[in-house]
N, C-alpha and C positions, 0 to 999 in steps of 0.2 A: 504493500500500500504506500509506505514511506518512498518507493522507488516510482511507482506511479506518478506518483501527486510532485514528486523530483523534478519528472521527464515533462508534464503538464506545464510548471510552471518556467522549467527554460523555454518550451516551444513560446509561451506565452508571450516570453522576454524578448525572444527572437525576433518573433511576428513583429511586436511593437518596436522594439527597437531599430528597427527596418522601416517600418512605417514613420516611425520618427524623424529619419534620416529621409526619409524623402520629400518632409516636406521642407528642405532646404530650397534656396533659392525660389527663381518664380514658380507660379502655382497658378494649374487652370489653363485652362485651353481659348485666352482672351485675344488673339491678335490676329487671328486667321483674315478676318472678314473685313476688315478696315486698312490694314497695313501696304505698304510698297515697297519691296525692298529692291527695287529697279527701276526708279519713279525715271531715268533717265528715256528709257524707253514708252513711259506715255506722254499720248498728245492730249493735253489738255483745250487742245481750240486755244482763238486767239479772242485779246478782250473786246467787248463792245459797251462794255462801261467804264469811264473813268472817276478814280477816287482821287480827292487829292486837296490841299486846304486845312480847314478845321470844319469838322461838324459839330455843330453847336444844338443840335435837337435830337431830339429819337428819331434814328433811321434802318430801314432791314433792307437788307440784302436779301437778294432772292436766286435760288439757281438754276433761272433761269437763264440769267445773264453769267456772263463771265467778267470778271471785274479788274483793273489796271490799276495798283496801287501806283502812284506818281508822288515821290518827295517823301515830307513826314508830313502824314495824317494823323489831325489828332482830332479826338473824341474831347469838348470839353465844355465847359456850361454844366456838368450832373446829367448830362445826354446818356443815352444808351444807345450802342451797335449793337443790331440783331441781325444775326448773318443764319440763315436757313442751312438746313440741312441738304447736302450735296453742291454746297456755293465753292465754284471755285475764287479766287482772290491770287493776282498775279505780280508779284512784284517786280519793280521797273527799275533794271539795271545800272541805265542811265543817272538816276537822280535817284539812286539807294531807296527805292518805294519802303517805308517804314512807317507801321503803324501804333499810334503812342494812346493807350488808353489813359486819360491822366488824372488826379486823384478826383473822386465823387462821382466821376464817369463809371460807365460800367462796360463790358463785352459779354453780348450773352452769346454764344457762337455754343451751340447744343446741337452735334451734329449725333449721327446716329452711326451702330454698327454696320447696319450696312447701305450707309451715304453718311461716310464721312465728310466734314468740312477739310478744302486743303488750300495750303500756301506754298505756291512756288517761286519758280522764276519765268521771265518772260524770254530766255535768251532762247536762240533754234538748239544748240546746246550747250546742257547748263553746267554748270561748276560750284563748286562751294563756295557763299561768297557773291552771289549774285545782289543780292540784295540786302536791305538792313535784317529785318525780323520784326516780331511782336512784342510790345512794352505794356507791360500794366503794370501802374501805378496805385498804390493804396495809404491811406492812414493810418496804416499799423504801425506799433513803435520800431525804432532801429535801435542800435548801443552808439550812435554818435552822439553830440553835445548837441544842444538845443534839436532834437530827435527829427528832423528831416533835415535833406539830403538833393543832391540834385545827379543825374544819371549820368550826364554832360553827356558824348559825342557828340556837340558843338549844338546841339539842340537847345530850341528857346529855355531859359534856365527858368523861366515861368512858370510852362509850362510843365517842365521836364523835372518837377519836384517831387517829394515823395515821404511818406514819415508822420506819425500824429500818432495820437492814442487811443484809437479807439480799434481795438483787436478783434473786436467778433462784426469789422465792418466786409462787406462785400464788394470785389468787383466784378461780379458775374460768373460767368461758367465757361470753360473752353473745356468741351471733351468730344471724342472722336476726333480729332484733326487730325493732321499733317501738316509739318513744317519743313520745307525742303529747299534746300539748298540757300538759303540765310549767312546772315554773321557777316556782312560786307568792311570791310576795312576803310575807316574816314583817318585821310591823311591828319596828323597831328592825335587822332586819337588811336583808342584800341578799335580789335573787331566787333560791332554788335553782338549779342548773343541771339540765337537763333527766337528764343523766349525768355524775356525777362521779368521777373518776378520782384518787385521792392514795393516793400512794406505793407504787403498784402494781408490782410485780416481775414480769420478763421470761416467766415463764411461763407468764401470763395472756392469753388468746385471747380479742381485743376486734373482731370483724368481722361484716361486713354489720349493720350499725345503718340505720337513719334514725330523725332525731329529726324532727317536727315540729311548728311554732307553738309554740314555745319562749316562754316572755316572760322568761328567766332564759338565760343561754349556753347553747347544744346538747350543746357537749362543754365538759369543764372539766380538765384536767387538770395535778396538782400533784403536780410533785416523781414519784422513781419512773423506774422504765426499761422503756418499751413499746413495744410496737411495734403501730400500728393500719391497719386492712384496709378498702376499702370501704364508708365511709361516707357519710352525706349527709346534711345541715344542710338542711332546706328551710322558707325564711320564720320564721327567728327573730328574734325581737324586738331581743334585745340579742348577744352575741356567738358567732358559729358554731362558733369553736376557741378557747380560751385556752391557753395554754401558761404556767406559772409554776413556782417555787420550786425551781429547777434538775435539771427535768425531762429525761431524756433520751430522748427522741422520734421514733420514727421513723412516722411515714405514709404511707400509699399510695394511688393507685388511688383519692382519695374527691374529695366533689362538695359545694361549698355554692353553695344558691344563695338570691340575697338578692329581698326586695321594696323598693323604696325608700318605700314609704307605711308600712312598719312598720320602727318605731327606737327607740331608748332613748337616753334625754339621760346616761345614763353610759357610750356607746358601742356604733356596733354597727357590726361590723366582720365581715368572714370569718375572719382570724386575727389574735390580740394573743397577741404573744409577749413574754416580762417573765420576769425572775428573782426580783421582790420587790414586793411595795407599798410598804413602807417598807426601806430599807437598813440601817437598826437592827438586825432581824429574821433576817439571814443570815451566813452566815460564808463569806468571800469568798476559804476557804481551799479550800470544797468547791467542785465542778462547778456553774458557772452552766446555764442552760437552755441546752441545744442542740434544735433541729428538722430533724430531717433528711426534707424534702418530694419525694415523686418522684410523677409524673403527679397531680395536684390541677388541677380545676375547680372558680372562684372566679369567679361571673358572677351582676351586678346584670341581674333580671329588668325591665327599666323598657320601656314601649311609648314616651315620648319621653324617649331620655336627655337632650337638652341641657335642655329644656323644667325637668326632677327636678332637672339640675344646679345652674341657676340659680335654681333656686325652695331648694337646700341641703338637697333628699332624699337627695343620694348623696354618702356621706365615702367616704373609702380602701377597699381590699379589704385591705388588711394593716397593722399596726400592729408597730413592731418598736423595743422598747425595749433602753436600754442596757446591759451587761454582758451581753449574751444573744449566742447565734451561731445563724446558720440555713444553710443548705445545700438548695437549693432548685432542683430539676431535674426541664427537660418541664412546667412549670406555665402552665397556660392563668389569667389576668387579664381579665376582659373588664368593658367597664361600670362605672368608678370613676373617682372625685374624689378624690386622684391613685389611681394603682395600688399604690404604697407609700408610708407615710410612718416616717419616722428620728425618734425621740424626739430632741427640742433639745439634751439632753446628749452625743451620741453626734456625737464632733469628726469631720470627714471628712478623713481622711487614710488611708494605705496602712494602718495596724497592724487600724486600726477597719470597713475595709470588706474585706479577707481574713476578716472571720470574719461577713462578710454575702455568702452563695455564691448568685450566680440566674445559673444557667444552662439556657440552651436555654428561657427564659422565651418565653411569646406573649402579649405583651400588647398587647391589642386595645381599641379605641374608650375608651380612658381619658384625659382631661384632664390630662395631664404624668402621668410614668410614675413616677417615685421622686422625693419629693422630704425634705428636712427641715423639722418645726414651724418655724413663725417666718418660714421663709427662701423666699424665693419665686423667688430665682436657684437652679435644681439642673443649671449646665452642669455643676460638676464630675462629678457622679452621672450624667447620661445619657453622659459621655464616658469612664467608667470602665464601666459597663452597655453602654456601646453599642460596647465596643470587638468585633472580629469573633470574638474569641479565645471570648468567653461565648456566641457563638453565637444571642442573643435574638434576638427576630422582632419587629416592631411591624406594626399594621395599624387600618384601620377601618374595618371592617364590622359591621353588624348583625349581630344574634343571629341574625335567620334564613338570615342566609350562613354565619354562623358555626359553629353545631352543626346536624348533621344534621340534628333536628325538636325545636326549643327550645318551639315554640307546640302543641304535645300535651300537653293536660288530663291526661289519663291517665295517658300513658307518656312525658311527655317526653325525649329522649335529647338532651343535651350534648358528644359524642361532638364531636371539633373536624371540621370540614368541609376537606378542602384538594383545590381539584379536584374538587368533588363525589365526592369519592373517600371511605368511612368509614375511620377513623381503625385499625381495629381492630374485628373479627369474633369474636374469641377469648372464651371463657367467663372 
């Protein structure tokens, strides 16, 4: 009997423990029906509408029309954009079409799984960089001094402000889109980001995105309290996620996935988390940046990694600067030079690594798993990470053992493999 009830409850431990581990990384079967991962090859038609100015009142988009973003548009008056479901919107290369939702404005852009809303570019062919991207602006607090902030690439600084206190305020909904091929570079400044996110309050509904060929970050997000759903970064130039200016952050459920032949020499990372550019700039009275990460896929697409490695195509998949805290659980790692790296100021001791949370981590075929700039010994950090309490998994397999169908043009699914078992079936 005692040898019974033995053999019952390893099976038991088994099963679950198995099932535990797969619900690492993304989870659900959400991207089929809306996604592009070869948008180079559709025609979207050419515009017969022009956008362009300021709109000052409630206006929708309809898609029926095709629409030519010209210059920077901006939403402002307490106006609201409604952009229908299946609306395309074209950005114009010429004059960086950029559209700025700015603070009290809203964008309700509530596209559907299947008629997504999309942003591209208008070039015959397009490039990363085509155009600026999407700005929304809120009055959620930031960690600077007097709590707004302005976005600059040379945009009216009037308009272009951002920051206030009121957290549970809303600037609409963008879900279902597409964002493609964005992040235009304005001489004298940086690249846009594909979508920008400052000081956006909690009752703003930011899910089911993908950006792609970004040459500017996919996502940006400054300062502000959100919460984001089902997203996915694929092949950005310079950074998948920022996180800054004591943003409180929560993510889900989303996917970046990198190329190592496309990078930017001011970094390109899946996630860079920071509270500040310069320390001057903040008041270190308010809430620094927190991240709070649950199921996230962060996997360098390379056909030979060692080969990328040594040739210096593949840096970190995460960047995690000082004063910032992250919490970070179920997160798949696959494919990086290391898996994390510690900005050089950030001392490693007990007070400094409690407010760096990775648990139930899988980090897979990465060259040292966490380490700090500078320092090339990290036993202490794989023996604080590796203790059994965080639960991390380590492994090295290729990408084709590792998600379900990583080499699908189409549709590829990063879903983690354990077992040839799917990770998750669930919408």
């Amino acid at each position: 009997m005692k040898n019974s009830t033995l053999i019952i409850g390893m099976f038991f431990l088994v099963v679950f423990g198995v099932n535990a581990q797969q619900e690492k990384g993304i989870t659900g079967i959400w991207s089929n029906k809306w996604t592009e991962f070869s948008p180079n090859k559709v025609d979207y038609g050419e515009a017969n509408e022009i956008l362009a100015g300021n709109i000052t009142e409630n206006t929708k988009l309809y898609k029926k029309n095709i629409y030519e973003l010209q210059g920077d548009v901006f939403v402002t008056n307490y106006a609201t954009l409604t952009i229908e479901p299946g609306t395309v919107i074209i950005g114009d290369y010429e004059s960086k079409g950029t559209l700025i939702i700015t603070r009290g404005s809203k964008l309700i852009a509530d596209g559907l799984e299947t008629d997504p809303i999309i942003f591209t570019s208008n070039r015959s062919v397009k490039k990363a960089g085509d155009w600026g991207g999407i700005i929304i602006l809120g009055d959620a607090p930031t960690n600077k001094f007097g709590n707004v902030s302005n976005v600059g690439y040379g945009l009216n600084p009037i308009l272009a402000s951002y920051g206030g206190n009121d957290i549970e305020s809303s600037s609409g909904i963008l879900r279902y889109a597409r964002i493609e091929y964005a992040g235009k570079k304005i001489k004298g400044f940086e690249n846009f980001n594909s979508l920008l996110l400052a000081g956006i309050g909690n009752k703003t509904i930011i899910e089911n995105i993908m950006v792609s060929y970004s040459a500017g970050n996919s996502f940006g997000i400054e300062g502000g309290e959100l919460s984001l759903n089902k997203l996915i970064s694929f092949k950005s130039i310079a950074d998948d996620f920022k996180f800054n200016y004591g943003t409180q952050c929560c993510i889900n459920n989303s996917l970046a996935i990198r190329s190592p032949y496309l990078s930017s020499n001011t970094g390109s990372r899946c996630l860079e988390i920071t509270s500040y550019e310069k320390k001057e700039e903040v008041d270190f009275s308010k809430q620094q940046t927190l991240v709070t990460a649950t199921n996230l896929t962060l996997v360098n697409n390379s056909n030979n990694l060692s080969a990328d490695i040594e040739s210096g195509l593949v840096k970190e998949a995460m960047y995690v600067a000082e004063n910032t805290n992250i919490n970070f659980k179920k997160t798949v790692v696959s494919g990086f030079n290391p898996a994390i790296l510690l900005d050089p100021e950030i001392e490693i001791n007990n007070e400094n690594l409690i407010k760096i949370k990775l648990v139930e981590t899988y980090f897979n075929l990465c060259k040292g798993n966490i380490f700090s700039v500078y320092n090339s010994n990290n036993e202490d950090l794989e023996n604080w990470y590796g203790n059994v309490a965080f639960a991390n998994v380590y492994s090295k397999a290729d990408n084709a053992e590792t998600f379900v169908d990583s080499s699908n043009d189409k549709k590829p699914d990063f879903r983690l493999r354990m077992g040839k078992i799917t990770v998750s079936n669930e919408d």
